[in-house]
C-alpha positions as CSV (number, residue, x, y, z in Angstrom):
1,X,78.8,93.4,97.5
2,X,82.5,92.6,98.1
3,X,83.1,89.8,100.7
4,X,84.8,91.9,102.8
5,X,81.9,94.4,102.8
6,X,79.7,90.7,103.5
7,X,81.6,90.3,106.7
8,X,81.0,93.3,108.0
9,X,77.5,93.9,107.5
10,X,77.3,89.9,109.3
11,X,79.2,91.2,111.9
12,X,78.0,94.6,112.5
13,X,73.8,93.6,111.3
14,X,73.4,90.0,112.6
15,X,77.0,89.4,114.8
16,X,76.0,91.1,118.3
17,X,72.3,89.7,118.0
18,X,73.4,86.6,116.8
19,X,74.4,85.6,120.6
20,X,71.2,86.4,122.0
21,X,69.4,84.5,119.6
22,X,71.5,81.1,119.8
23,X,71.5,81.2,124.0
24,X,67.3,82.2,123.4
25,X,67.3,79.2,121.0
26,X,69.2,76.8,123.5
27,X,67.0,78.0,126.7
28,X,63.9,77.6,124.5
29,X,65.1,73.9,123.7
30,X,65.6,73.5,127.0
31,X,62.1,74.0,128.0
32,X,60.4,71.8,125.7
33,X,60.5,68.8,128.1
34,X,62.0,65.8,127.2
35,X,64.9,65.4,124.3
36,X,66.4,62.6,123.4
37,X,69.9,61.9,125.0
38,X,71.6,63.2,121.3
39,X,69.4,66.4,121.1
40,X,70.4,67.1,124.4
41,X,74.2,66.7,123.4
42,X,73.4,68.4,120.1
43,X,72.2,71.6,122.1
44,X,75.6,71.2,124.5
45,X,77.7,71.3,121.3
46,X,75.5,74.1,120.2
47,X,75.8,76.3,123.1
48,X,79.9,75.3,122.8
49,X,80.2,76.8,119.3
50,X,78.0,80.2,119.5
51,X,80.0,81.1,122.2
52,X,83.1,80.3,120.0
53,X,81.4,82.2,117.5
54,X,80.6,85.0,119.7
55,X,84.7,84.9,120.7
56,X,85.7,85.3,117.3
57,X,87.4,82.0,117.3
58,X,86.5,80.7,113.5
59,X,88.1,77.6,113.7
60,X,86.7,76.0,117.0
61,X,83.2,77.7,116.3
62,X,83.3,75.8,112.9
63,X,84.4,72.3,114.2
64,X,81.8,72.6,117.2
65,X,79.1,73.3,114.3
66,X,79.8,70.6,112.4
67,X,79.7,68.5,115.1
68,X,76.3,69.6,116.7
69,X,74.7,68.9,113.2
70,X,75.8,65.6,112.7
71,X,74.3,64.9,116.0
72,X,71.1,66.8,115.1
73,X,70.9,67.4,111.2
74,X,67.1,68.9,111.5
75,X,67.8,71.7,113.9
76,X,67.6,75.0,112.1
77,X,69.7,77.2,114.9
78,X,72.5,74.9,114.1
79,X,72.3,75.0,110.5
80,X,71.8,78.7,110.4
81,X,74.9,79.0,112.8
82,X,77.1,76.4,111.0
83,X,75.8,78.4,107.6
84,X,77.4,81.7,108.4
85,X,80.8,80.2,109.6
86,X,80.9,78.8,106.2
87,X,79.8,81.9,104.5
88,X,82.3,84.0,106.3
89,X,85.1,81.5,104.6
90,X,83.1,82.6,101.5
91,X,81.9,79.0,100.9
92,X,78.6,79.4,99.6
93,X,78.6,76.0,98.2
94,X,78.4,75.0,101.7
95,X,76.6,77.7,103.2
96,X,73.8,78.7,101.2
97,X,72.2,75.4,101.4
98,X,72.1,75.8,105.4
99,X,71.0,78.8,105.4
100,X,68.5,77.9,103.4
101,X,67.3,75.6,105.7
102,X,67.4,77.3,108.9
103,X,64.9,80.2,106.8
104,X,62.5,77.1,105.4
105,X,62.0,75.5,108.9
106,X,61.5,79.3,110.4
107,X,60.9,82.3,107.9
108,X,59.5,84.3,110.5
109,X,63.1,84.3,112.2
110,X,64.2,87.6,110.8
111,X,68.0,86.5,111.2
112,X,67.8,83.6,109.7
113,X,65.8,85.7,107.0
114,X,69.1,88.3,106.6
115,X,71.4,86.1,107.1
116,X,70.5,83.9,104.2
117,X,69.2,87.1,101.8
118,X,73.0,88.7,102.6
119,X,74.8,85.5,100.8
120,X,72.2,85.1,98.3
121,X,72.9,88.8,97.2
122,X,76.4,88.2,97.5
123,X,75.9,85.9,94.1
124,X,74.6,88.4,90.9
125,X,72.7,85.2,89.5
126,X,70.9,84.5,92.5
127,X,70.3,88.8,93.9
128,X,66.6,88.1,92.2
129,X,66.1,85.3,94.9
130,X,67.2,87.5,97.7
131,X,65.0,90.5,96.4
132,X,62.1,88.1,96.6
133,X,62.7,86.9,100.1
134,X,62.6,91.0,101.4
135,X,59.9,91.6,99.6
136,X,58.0,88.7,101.4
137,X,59.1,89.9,104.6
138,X,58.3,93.7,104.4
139,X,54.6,92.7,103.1
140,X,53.9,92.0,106.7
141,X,56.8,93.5,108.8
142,X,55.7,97.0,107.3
143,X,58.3,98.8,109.7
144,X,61.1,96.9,109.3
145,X,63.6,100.2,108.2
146,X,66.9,98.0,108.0
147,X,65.4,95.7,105.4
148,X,63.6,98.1,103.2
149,X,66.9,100.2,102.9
150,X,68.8,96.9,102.0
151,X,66.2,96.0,99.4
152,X,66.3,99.7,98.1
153,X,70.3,99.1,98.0
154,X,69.4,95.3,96.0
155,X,67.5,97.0,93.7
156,X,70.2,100.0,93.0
157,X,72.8,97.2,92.4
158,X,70.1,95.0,90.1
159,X,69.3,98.2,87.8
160,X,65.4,98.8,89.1
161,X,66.5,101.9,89.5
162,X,63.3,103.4,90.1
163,X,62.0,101.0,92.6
164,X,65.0,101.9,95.0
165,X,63.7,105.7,94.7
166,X,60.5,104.9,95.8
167,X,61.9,102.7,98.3
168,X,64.1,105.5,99.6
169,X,61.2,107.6,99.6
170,X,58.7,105.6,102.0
171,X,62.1,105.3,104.1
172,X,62.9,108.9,103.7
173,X,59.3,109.8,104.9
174,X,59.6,107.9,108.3
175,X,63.1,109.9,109.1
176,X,61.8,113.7,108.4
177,X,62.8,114.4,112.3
178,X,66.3,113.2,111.8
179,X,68.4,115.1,109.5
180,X,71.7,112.9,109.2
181,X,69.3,109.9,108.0
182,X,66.9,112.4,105.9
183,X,69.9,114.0,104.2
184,X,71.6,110.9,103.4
185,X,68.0,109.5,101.6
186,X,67.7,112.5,99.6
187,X,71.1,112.4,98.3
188,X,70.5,108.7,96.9
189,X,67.5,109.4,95.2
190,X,69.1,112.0,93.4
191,X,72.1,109.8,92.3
192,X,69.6,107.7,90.9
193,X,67.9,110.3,89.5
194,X,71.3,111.4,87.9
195,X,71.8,107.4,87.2
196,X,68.3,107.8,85.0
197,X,69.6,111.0,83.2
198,X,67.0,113.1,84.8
199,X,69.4,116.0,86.0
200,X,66.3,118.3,87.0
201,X,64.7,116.1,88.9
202,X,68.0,115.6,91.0
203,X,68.4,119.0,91.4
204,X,64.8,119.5,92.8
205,X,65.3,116.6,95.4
206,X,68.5,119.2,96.4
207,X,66.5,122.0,96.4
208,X,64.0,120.1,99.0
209,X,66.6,119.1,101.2
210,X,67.8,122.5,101.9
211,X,64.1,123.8,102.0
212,X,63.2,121.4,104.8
213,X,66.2,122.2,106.9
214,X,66.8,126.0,106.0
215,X,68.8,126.5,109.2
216,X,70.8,123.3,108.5
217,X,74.2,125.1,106.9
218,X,75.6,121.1,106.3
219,X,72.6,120.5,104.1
220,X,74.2,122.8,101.5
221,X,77.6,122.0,102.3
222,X,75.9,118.3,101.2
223,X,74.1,119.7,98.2
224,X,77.6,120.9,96.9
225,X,79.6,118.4,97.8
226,X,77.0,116.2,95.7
227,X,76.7,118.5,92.8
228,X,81.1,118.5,92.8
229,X,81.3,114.9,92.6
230,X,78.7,114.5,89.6
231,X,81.0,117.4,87.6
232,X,78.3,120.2,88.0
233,X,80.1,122.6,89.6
234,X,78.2,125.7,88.0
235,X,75.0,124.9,89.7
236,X,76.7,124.8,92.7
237,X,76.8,128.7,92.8
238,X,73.3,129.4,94.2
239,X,74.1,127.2,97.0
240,X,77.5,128.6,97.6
241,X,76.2,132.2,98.1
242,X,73.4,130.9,100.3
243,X,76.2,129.7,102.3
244,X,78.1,132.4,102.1
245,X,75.6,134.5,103.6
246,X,75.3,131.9,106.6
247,X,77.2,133.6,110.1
248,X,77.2,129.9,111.0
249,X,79.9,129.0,108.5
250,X,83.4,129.9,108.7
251,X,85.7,131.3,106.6
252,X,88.0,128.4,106.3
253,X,85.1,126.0,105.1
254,X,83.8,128.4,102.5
255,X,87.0,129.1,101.1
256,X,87.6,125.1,101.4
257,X,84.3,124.8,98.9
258,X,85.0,127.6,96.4
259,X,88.6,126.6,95.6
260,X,87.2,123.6,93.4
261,X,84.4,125.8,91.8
262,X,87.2,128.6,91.0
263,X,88.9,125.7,89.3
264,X,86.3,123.9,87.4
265,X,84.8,127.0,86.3
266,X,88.5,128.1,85.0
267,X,88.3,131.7,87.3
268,X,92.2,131.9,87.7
269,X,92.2,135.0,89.4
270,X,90.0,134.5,91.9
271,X,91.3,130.9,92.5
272,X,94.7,132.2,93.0
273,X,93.2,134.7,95.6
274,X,91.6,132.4,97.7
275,X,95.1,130.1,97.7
276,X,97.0,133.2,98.6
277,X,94.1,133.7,101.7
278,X,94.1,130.1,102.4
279,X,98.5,130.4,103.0
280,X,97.7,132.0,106.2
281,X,95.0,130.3,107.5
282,X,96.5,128.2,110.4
283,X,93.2,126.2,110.7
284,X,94.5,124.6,107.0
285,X,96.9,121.8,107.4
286,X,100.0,122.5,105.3
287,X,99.8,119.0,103.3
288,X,96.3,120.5,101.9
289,X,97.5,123.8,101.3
290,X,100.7,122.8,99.0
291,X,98.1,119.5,97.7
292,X,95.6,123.1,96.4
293,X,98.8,125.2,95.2
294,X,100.5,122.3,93.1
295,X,96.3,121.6,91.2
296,X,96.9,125.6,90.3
297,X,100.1,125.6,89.5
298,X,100.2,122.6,87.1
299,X,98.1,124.6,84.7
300,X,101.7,127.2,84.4
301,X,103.9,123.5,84.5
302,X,106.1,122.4,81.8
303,X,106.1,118.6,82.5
304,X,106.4,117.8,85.8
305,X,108.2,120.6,87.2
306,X,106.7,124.2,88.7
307,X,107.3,127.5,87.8
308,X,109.8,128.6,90.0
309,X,107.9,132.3,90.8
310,X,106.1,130.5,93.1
311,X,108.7,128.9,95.3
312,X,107.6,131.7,98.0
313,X,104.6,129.4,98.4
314,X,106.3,126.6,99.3
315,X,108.6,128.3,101.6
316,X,106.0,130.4,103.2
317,X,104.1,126.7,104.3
318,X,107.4,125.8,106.0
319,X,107.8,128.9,107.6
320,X,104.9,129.0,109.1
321,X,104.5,125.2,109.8
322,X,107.9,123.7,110.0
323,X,107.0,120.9,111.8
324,X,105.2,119.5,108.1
325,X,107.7,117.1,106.9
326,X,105.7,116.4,104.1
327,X,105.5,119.4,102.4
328,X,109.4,119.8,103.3
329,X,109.8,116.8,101.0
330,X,107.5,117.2,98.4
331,X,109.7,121.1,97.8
332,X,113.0,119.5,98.0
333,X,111.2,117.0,95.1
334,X,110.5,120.2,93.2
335,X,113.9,121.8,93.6
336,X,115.0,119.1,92.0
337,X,113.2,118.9,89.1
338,X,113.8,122.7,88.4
339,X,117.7,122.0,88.9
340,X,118.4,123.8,92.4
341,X,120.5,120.5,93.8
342,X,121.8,122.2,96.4
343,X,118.5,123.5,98.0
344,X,117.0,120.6,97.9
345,X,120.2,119.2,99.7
346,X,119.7,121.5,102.3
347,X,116.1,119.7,103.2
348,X,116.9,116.4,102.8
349,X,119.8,116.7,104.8
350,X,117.8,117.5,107.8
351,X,114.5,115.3,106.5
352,X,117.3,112.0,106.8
353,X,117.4,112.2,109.8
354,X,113.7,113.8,110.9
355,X,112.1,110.8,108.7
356,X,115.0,108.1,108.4
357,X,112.0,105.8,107.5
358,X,111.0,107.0,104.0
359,X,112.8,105.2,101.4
360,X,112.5,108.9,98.9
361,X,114.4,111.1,100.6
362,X,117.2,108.3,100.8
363,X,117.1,107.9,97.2
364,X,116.4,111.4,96.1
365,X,119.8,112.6,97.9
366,X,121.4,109.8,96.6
367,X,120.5,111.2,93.0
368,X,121.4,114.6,93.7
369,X,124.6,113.6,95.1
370,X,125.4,111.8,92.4
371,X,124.0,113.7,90.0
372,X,126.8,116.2,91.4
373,X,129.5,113.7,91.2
374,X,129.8,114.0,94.7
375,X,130.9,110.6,95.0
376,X,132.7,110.3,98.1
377,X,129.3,111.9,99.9
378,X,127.8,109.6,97.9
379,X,129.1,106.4,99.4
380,X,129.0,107.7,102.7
381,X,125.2,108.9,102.7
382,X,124.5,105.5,101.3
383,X,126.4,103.3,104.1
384,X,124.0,105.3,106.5
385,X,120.9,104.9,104.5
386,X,121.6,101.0,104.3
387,X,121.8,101.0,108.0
388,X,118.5,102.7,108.6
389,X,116.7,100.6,105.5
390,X,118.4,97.5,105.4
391,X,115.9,95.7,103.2
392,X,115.8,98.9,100.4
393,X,117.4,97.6,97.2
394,X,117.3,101.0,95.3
395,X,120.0,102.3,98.1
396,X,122.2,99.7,97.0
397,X,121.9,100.4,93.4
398,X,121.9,103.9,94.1
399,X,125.1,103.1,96.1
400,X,127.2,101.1,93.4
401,X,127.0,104.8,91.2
402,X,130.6,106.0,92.0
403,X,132.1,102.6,91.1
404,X,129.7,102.6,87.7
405,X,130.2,106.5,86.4
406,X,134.4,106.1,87.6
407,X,134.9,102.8,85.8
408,X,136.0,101.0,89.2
409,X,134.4,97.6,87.9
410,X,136.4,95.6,90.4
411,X,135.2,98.1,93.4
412,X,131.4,97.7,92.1
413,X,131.6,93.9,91.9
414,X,133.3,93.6,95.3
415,X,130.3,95.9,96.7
416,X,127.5,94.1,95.0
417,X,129.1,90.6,96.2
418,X,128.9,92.1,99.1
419,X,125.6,94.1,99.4
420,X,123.3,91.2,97.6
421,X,123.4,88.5,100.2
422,X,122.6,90.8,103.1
423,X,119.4,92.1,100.8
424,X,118.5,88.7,100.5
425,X,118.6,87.7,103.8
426,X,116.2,91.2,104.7
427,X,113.9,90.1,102.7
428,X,114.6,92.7,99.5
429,X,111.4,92.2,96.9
430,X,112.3,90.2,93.9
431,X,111.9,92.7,91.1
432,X,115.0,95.0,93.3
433,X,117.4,91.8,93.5
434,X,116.7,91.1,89.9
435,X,117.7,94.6,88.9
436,X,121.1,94.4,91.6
437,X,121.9,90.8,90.5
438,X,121.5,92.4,86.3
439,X,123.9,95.2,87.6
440,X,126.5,92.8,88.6
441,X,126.1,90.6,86.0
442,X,126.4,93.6,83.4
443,X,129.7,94.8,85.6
444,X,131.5,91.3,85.0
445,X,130.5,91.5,81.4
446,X,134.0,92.2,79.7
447,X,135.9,90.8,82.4
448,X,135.1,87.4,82.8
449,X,131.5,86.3,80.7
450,X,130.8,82.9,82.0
451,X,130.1,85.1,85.4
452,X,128.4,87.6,83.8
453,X,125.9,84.4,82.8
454,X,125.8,83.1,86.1
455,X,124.4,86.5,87.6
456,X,121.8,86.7,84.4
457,X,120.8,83.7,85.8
458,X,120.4,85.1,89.3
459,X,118.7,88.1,88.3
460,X,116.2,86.1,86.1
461,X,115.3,83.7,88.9
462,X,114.1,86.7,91.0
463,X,112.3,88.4,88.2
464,X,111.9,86.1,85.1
465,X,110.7,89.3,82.8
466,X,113.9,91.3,83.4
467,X,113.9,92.6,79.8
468,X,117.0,94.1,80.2
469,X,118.7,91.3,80.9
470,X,116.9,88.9,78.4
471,X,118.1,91.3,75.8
472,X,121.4,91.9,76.6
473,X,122.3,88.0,77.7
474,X,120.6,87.0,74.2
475,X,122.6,89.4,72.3
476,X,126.1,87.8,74.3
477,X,125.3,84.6,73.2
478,X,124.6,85.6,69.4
479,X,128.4,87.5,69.8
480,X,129.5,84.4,70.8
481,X,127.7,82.6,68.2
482,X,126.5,79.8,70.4
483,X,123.3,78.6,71.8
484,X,121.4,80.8,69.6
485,X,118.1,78.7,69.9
486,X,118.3,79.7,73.9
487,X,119.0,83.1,72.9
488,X,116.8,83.7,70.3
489,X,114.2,82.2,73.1
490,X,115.2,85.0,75.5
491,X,114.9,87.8,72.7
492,X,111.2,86.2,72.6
493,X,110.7,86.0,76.2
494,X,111.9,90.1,76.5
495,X,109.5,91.4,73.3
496,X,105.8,89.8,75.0
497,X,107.3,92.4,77.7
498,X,108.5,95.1,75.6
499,X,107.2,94.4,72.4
500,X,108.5,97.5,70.8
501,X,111.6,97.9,72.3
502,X,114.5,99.3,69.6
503,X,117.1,96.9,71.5
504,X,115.4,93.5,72.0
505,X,114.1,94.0,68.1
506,X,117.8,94.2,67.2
507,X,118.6,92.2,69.2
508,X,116.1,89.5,68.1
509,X,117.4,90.7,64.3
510,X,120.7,89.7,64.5
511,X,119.5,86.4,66.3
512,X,117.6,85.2,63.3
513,X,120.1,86.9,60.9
514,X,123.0,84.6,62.6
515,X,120.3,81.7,62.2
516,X,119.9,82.1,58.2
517,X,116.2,83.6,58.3
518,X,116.9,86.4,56.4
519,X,113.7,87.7,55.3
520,X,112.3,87.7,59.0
521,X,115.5,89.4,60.2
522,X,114.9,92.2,57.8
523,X,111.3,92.6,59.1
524,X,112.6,92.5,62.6
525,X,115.6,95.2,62.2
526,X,113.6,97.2,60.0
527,X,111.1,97.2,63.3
528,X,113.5,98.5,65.4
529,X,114.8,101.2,63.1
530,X,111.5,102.8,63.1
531,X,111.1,102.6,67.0
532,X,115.0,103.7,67.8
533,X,113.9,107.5,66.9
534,X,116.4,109.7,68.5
535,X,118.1,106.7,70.4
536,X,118.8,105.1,66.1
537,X,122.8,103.7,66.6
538,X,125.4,102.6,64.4
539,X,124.3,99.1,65.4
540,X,121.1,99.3,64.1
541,X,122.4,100.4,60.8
542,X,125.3,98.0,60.6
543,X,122.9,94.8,61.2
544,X,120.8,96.3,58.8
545,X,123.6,96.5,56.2
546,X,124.5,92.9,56.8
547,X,121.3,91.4,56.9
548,X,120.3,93.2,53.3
549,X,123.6,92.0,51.9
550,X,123.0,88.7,53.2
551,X,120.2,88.4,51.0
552,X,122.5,89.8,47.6
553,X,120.9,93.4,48.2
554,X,124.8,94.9,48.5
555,X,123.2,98.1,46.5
556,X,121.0,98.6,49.7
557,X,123.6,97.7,52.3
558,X,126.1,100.3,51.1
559,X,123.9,103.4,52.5
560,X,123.3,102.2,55.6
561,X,126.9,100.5,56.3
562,X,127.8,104.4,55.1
563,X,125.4,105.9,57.7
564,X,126.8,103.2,60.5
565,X,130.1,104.4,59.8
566,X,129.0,108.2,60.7
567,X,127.2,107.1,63.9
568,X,130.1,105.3,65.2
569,X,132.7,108.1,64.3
570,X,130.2,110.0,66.5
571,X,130.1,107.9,69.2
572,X,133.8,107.3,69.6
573,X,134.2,110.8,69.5
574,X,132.1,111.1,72.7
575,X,133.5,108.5,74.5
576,X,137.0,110.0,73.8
577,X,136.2,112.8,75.1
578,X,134.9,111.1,78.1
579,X,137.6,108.8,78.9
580,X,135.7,105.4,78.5
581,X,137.1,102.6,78.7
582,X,139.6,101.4,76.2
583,X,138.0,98.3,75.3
584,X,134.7,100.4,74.1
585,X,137.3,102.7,72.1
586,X,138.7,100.1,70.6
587,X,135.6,98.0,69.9
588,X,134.4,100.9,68.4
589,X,137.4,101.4,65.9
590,X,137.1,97.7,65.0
591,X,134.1,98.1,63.8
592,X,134.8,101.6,61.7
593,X,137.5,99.7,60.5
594,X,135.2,96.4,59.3
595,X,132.8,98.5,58.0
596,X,135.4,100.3,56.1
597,X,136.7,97.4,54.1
598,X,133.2,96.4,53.7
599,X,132.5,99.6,51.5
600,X,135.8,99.3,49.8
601,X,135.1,95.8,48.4
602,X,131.5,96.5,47.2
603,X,133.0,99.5,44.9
């Protein structure tokens, strides 16, 4: 049992008759005639702290306890009250032994009895102990309902599986006039039936339950739900047309019960019916209708987005229920993924300022927007956005696009200088200002690199697994060619993160390369070769090349200096054609050009 699930049962079980018993306890010590002067302010203290107790204030009900027992160690009321404080605190150390106490001097006193049983259970070791004690008790307290369905529940959670079915049973057969009580028996023992492997035997206590109360139409509603949960949907069908055949059932609930059966029995057609009834049924909330469309339609799905032949469904919810926000933004979500930006505009235009609140929609106009290289839009959506979400770091990112995909460096800097201190006084999470301060950090990379390092450092005080950053302020320093042992240590620090990352094996490569350890270089680059796949770069290839010539293999560097060459023509090509910036271009030419001579002297 989880302690919060402890807590409760104290306070729903023992809490509200726990009162009663400690002012009973204190009048009953008052009548016993004379007390010594220390009882008697033992009992004061006593009275002091149940009432505390019985306030919900913890901390004086616990000081007040431990006072009243120093004055009076013996009395069991005390102990047994000072025992639970410390048992809610989940001290069991401390409370167990009071408890214990309080249930030696009186076992009779069925409190004390379930209040020490509930924290012995608490502990798997000691759930034998616990068993023990309830089955003491119900030898003589024969009628005692509460406890024999907690020791049937002890006995579920210890394995004695079929000793809680009996259990259940004896309980079951005291509850026959109360349904709620009966039906809920009936559906343990057969989950422990099921537990056992014994499916028919399950199935009969089913069939009982719905033979008992015939005219009960929940008992089969019940019966199925059960038979759902435990992935037998295909018995479910007798029970299902019973139903159906009920005038006490309506059409909404029925429907609401075939739906999964039409799916786990793979009936598409008929499953699709009874969604295209459901779409008018205003008794069905809209969230559940699109929730029961998007199960069907992700069978027709190509990743995550749906087949846009049934976009009437969506729209059809709206229509009819315009008021569900939810299903308003969960479509625009969809338009997006199947490429219709500007319908999906059109909702979140309205949902920004319907559900300001909801950091999504924000960020999903955001990406449309800029996905549109609307940029102007862009910036403005995202000074509003700030202003509703202060405290949302994705915004911000989300916001520093334009100056990224124009090459405005300086404009991006200024805005993340000014953006980051405002997050931080918000209270932005960690892992967000990590990301903004990497961002900044990677925007004053090739115009002034001793800030570019002080930002690194920002971003990795916030989150000290940034991988990106490790990698790409490990592979700076081995540019530079200095501090490589802190750099290599960062390349270290980003692979227990991202172990097969292409970049941080380079990376880590050309660090151990620049260090003289050839042979575990080659291990490394050859690693990242095979992870790169699609995203394999003239880099890769060119530390490849060097690090096999390095170790007098020139025959073997030649072909892959050769392919390098080819990968970088490529990729100068596309950045010419997309305007990057000069320094890349020309970067890029320097190395065509070293690699170049490279060739030429090995022939």
């Amino acid at each position: 049992m989880t302690n919060t699930r402890i807590r409760l049962y104290i306070m729903s079980r023992i809490g509200l008759r726990l009162s009663l018993v400690l002012l009973l306890a204190l009048m009953g010590q008052a009548t016993l005639g004379a007390q010594t002067p220390q009882a008697d302010k033992a009992s004061l203290y006593y009275y002091r702290a149940a009432r505390a107790a019985s306030n919900e204030q913890a901390e004086a009900a616990l000081a007040l306890y431990r006072y009243a027992r120093r004055l009076d160690p013996t009395d069991p009321a005390i102990a047994y009250g000072l025992g639970l404080q410390y048992g809610q605190r989940q001290d069991l150390d401390k409370a167990l032994p009071l408890l214990a106490q309080a249930y030696q001097a009186d076992s009779n006193n069925r409190d004390y009895m379930q209040g020490y049983t509930m924290f012995l259970a608490s502990l798997p070791e000691r759930r034998p102990e616990a068993i023990a004690i309830l089955e003491r008790w119900l030898s003589t307290q024969l009628s005692d309902e509460e406890a024999q369905q907690y020791l049937a529940s002890l006995y579920f959670r210890s394995g004695a599986y079929q000793k809680a079915i009996d259990l259940y049973d004896k309980v079951r057969a005291e509850n026959t006039a109360l349904y709620p009580e009966y039906a809920r028996l009936t559906l343990m023992r057969a989950r422990l039936y099921d537990i056992l492997g014994d499916q028919a035997k399950a199935r009969r206590e089913l069939d009982e339950l719905i033979a008992r109360y015939p005219h009960e139409s929940s008992a089969k509603v019940r019966a199925i739900d059960y038979l759902y949960t435990q992935e037998r949907h295909t018995e479910a069908k007798s029970y299902l047309e019973q139903l159906a055949r009920d005038p006490g059932v309506s059409q909404t609930q029925l429907r609401s019960l075939y739906i999964p059966y039409y799916r786990a029995t793979g009936d598409s057609i008929r499953w699709a019916e009874a969604l295209r009834s459901e779409l008018s049924d205003p008794q069905v909330e809209a969230k559940d209708k699109v929730s029961n469309w998007e199960t069907f339609l992700q069978l027709q799905a190509r990743g995550d987005t749906l087949p846009e032949a049934y976009n009437w469904v969506f729209e059809q919810i709206i229509r009819e229920q315009p008021d569900a926000l939810e299903v308003q933004q969960s479509y625009a979500k969809q338009l997006m993924l199947q490429g219709k930006g500007e319908r999906a505009l059109s909702y979140l235009m309205d949902l920004r300022k319907t559900l300001p609140e909801v950091p999504e929609i924000w960020t999903d106009l955001l990406s449309i927007l800029g996905d549109q290289k609307r940029y102007s839009e862009l910036s403005e959506i995202a000074l509003e956005a700030r202003r509703a979400l202060p405290s949302e770091w994705s915004i911000v990112y989300l916001g520093a696009m334009p100056y990224v995909m124009q090459n405005r460096m300086a404009e991006g800097r200024r805005y993340l200088e000014e953006a980051l201190p405002l997050l931080e006084q918000e209270g932005a999470n960690d892992y967000g200002l990590s990301v903004l301060y990497a961002l900044l950090g990677d925007l004053y990379e090739s115009h002034n690199r001793r800030q570019c390092y002080e930002y690194y450092d920002k971003a990795l005080e916030y989150n000290g697994h940034n991988s990106e950053v490790l990698n790409n302020y490990a592979y700076f320093l081995a540019l530079e060619g200095k501090e490589l042992e802190r750099a290599e240590q960062m390349a270290v620090r980003g692979l227990k993160v991202r172990e097969d990352n292409h970049n941080l094996l380079d990376t880590y490569a050309w660090i151990l390369y620049l260090r003289g350890r050839y042979s575990l270089a080659e291990l490394y680059i050859g690693r990242a070769i095979d992870k790169a796949g699609d995203e394999l770069s003239g880099v890769h290839l060119d530390h490849y090349g060097d690090i096999l010539a390095a170790q007098g293999q020139t025959d073997k560097a030649r072909p892959q200096w050769a392919k390098a060459i080819e990968l970088y023509q490529k990729e100068l090509k596309h950045k010419q054609e997309a305007k990057a910036k000069r320094k890349e271009i020309s970067d890029l030419k320097a190395k065509i050009k070293r690699l170049e001579k490279l060739l030429k002297q090995q022939k």
